[in-house]
DOZAVEX-61343 format. One record per residue (C-alpha): residue number from 1; y, z, x. Coordinates in steps of 0.05 Angstrom, whole numbers, plus 5000, padded with zeros to 4 digits. Layout:
! DOZAVEX-61343
+-----+-------+------+------+
| pos | north |   up | east |
+-----+-------+------+------+
| NUM |     Y |    Z |    X |
...
+-----+-------+------+------+
//
This chain:
! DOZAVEX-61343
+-----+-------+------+------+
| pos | north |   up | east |
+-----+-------+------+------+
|   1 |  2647 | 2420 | 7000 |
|   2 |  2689 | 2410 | 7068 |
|   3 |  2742 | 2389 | 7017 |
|   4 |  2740 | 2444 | 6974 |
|   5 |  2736 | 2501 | 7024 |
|   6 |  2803 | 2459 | 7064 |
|   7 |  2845 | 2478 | 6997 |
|   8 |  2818 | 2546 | 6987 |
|   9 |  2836 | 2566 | 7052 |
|  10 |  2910 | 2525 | 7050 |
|  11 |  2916 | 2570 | 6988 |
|  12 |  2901 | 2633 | 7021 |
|  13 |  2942 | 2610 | 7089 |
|  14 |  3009 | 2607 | 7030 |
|  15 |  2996 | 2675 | 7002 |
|  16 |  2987 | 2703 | 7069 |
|  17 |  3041 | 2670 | 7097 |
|  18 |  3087 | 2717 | 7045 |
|  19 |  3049 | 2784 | 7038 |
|  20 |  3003 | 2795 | 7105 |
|  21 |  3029 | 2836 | 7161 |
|  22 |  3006 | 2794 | 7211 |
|  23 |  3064 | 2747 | 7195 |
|  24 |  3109 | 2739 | 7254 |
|  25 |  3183 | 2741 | 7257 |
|  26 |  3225 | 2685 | 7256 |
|  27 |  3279 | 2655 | 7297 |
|  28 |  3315 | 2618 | 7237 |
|  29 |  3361 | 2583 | 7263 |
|  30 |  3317 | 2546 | 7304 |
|  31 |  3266 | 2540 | 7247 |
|  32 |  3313 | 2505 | 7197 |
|  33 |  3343 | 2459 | 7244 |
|  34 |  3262 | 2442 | 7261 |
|  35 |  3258 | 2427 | 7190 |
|  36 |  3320 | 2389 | 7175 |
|  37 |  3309 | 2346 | 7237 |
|  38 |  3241 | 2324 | 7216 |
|  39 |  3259 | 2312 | 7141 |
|  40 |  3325 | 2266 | 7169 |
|  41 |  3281 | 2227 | 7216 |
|  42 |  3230 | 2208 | 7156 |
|  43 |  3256 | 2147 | 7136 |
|  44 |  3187 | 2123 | 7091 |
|  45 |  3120 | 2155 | 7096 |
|  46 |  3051 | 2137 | 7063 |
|  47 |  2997 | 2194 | 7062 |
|  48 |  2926 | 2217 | 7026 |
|  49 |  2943 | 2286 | 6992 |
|  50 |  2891 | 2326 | 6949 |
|  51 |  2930 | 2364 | 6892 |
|  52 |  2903 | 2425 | 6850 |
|  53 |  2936 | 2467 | 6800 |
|  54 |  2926 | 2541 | 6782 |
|  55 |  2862 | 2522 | 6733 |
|  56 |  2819 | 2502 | 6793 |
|  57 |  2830 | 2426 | 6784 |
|  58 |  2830 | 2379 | 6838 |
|  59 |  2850 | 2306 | 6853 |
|  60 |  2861 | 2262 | 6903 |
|  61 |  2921 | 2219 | 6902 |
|  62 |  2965 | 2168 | 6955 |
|  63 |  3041 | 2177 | 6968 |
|  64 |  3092 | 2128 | 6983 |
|  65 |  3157 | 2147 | 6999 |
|  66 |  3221 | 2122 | 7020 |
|  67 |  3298 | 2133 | 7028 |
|  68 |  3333 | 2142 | 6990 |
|  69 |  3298 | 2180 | 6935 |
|  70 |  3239 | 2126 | 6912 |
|  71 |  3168 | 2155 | 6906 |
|  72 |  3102 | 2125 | 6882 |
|  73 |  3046 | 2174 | 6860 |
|  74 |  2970 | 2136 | 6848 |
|  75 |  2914 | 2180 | 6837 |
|  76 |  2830 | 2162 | 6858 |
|  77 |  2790 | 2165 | 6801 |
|  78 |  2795 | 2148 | 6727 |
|  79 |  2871 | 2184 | 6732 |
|  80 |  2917 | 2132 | 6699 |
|  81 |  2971 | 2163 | 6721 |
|  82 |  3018 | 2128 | 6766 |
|  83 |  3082 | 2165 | 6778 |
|  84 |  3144 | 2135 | 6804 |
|  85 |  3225 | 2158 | 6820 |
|  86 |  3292 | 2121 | 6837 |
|  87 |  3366 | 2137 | 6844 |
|  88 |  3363 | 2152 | 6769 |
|  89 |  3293 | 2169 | 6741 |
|  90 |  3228 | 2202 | 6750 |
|  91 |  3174 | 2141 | 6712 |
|  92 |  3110 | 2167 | 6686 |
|  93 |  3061 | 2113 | 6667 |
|  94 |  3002 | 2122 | 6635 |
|  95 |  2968 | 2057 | 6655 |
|  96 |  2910 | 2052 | 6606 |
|  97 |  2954 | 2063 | 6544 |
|  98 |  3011 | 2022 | 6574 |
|  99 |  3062 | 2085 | 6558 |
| 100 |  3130 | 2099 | 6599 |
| 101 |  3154 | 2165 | 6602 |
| 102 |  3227 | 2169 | 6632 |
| 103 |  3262 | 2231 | 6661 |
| 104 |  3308 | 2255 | 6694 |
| 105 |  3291 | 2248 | 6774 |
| 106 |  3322 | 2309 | 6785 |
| 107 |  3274 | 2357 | 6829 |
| 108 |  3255 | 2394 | 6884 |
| 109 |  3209 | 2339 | 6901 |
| 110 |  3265 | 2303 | 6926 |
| 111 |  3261 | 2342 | 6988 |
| 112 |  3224 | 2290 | 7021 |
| 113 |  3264 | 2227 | 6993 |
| 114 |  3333 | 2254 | 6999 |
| 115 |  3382 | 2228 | 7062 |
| 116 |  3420 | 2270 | 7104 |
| 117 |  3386 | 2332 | 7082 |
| 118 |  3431 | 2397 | 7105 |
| 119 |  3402 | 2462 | 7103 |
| 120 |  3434 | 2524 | 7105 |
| 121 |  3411 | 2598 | 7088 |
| 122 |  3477 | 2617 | 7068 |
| 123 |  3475 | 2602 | 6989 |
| 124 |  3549 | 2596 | 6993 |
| 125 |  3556 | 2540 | 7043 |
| 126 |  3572 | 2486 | 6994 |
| 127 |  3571 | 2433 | 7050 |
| 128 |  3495 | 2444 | 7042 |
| 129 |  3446 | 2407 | 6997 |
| 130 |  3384 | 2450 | 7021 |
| 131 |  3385 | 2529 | 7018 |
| 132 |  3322 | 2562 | 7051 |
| 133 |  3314 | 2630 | 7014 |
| 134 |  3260 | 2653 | 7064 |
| 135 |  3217 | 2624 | 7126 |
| 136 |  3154 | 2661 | 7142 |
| 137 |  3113 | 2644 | 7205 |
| 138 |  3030 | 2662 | 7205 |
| 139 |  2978 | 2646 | 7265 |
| 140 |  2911 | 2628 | 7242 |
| 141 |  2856 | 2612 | 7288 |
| 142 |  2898 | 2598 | 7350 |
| 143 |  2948 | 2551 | 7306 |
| 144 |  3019 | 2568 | 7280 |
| 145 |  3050 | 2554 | 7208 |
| 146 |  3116 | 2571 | 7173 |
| 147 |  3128 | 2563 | 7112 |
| 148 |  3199 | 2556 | 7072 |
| 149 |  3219 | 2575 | 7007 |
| 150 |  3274 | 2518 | 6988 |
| 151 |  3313 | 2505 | 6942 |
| 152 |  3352 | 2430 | 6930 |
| 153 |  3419 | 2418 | 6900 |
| 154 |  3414 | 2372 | 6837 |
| 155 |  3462 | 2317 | 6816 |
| 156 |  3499 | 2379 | 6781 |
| 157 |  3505 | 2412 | 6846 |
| 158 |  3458 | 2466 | 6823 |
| 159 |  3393 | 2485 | 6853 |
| 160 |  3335 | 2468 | 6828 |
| 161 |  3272 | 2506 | 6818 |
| 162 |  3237 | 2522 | 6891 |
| 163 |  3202 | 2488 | 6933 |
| 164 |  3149 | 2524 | 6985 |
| 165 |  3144 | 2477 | 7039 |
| 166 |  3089 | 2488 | 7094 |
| 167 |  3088 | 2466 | 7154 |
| 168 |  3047 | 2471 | 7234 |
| 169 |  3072 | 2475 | 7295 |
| 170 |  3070 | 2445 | 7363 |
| 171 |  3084 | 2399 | 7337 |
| 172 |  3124 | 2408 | 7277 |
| 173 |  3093 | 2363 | 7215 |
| 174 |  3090 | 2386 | 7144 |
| 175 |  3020 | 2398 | 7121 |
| 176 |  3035 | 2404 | 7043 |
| 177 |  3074 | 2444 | 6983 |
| 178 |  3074 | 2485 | 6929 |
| 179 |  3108 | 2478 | 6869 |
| 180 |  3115 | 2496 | 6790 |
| 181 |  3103 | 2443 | 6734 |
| 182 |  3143 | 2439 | 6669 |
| 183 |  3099 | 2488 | 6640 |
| 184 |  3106 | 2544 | 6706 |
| 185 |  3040 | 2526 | 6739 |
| 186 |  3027 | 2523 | 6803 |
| 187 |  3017 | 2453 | 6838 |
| 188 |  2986 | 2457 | 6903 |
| 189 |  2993 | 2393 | 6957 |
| 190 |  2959 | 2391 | 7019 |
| 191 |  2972 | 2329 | 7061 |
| 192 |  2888 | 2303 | 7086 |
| 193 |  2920 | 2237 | 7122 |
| 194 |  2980 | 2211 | 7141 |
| 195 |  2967 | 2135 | 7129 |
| 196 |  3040 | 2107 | 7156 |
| 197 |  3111 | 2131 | 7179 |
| 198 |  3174 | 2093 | 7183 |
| 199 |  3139 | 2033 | 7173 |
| 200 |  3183 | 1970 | 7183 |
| 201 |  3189 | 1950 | 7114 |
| 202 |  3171 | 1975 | 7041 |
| 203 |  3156 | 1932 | 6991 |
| 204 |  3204 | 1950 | 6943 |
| 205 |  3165 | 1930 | 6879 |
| 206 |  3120 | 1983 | 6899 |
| 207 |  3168 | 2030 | 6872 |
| 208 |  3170 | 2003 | 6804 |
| 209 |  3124 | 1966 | 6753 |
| 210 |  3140 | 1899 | 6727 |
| 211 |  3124 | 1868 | 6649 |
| 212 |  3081 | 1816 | 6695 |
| 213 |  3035 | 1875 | 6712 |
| 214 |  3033 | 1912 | 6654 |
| 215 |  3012 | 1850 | 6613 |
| 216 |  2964 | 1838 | 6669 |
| 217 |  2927 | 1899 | 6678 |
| 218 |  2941 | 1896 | 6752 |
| 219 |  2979 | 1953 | 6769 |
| 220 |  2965 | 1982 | 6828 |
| 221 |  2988 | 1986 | 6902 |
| 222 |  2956 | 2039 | 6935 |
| 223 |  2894 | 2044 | 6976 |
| 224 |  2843 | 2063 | 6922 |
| 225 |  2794 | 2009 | 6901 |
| 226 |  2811 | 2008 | 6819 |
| 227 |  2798 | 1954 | 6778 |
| 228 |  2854 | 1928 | 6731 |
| 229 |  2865 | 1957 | 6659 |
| 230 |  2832 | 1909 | 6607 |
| 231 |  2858 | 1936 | 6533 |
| 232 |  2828 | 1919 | 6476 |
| 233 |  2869 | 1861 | 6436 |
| 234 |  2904 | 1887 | 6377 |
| 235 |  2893 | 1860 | 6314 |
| 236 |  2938 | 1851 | 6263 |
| 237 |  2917 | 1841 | 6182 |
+-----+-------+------+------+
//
């Protein structure tokens, strides 16, 4: 329940944060360069988020993260799912059916993996790679947020779709994001627990998934206790 009512009201705090009037104006400049200076001193960072879309479902998944641009999704549960992106690709594996999906890694999560991130909110500045569209700022219960609608350059040097990163203040950390899936739904993340940051090293096979571990069943790294896939043998006549 303590769960449940933490999203609805991280949902409300993002509409609010765009259509109430007791949104507060913003000093911009400052607010950007608060934002790019935290996203270019993130070098890796491990967290608990809890994810729902626009249907009302909800999971609970772990992050890993580090620069430049490699990400490792694992979800609690009986979720398969293990998502993970590189210089070149965005990997979706479906660990129970031992299927690889491969795309383009080519979004606006990359906000968070991406070095020397440069924001601007001058769409024409093409010495950016981050445009902020809008930053809203809201006070709730004695605590202030902003939020910023961002959009990322691609590898085509056009933006991608947008990005609503929230964050709180005093200190500055980013408490989650909002985003569209391929078919236009909303995605909702809310970061519940920052686990590590900058963390001395990253074992880089977390960020990919070897024919040793497929074959074994044993494929995961993150903090959830999940037991390794056993398949069925396939028989041949």
């Amino acid at each position: 329940m303590f769960i449940k009512i933490k999203l609805i009201n991280l949902t409300l705090l993002v509409i609010l944060l765009f259509y109430s009037k007791y949104c507060y104006s913003s000093n911009q400049g400052k607010d950007l360069k608060l934002l790019e200076n935290y996203l270019n001193s993130l070098n890796n960072l491990s967290f608990i988020f809890e994810q729902k879309n626009q249907d009302a479902e909800k999971e609970i998944g772990w992050m890993q993260i580090a620069k430049p641009n490699k990400i490792r999704i694992e979800y609690k549960g009986s979720n398969d799912l293990i998502i993970i992106s590189n210089d070149f690709y965005l990997i979706l594996y479906k660990a129970e059916d031992d299927i690889i999906t491969s795309l383009s890694n080519d979004g606006p999560w990359n906000i968070l993996s991406t070095e020397n991130i440069h924001i601007t909110s001058d769409i024409k500045n093409s010495a950016a790679n981050t445009y902020v569209k809008n930053v809203k700022k809201y006070s709730l219960k004695g605590k202030n947020y902003i939020i910023y609608e961002i959009l990322m350059k691609n590898k085509s040097n056009q933006f991608s779709t947008p990005i609503f990163l929230y964050a709180s203040l005093e200190p500055f950390k980013i408490e989650g994001w909002t985003i569209n899936d391929n078919k236009n739904k909303k995605i909702i993340i809310k970061i519940n627990k920052i686990l590590n940051m900058n963390k001395n090293y990253i074992n880089p096979d977390i960020f990919s998934i070897s024919e040793a571990e497929r074959l074994s069943g044993k494929v995961w790294h993150g903090p959830f206790s999940k037991d390794k896939i056993v398949r069925k043998p396939e028989y041949r006549n």
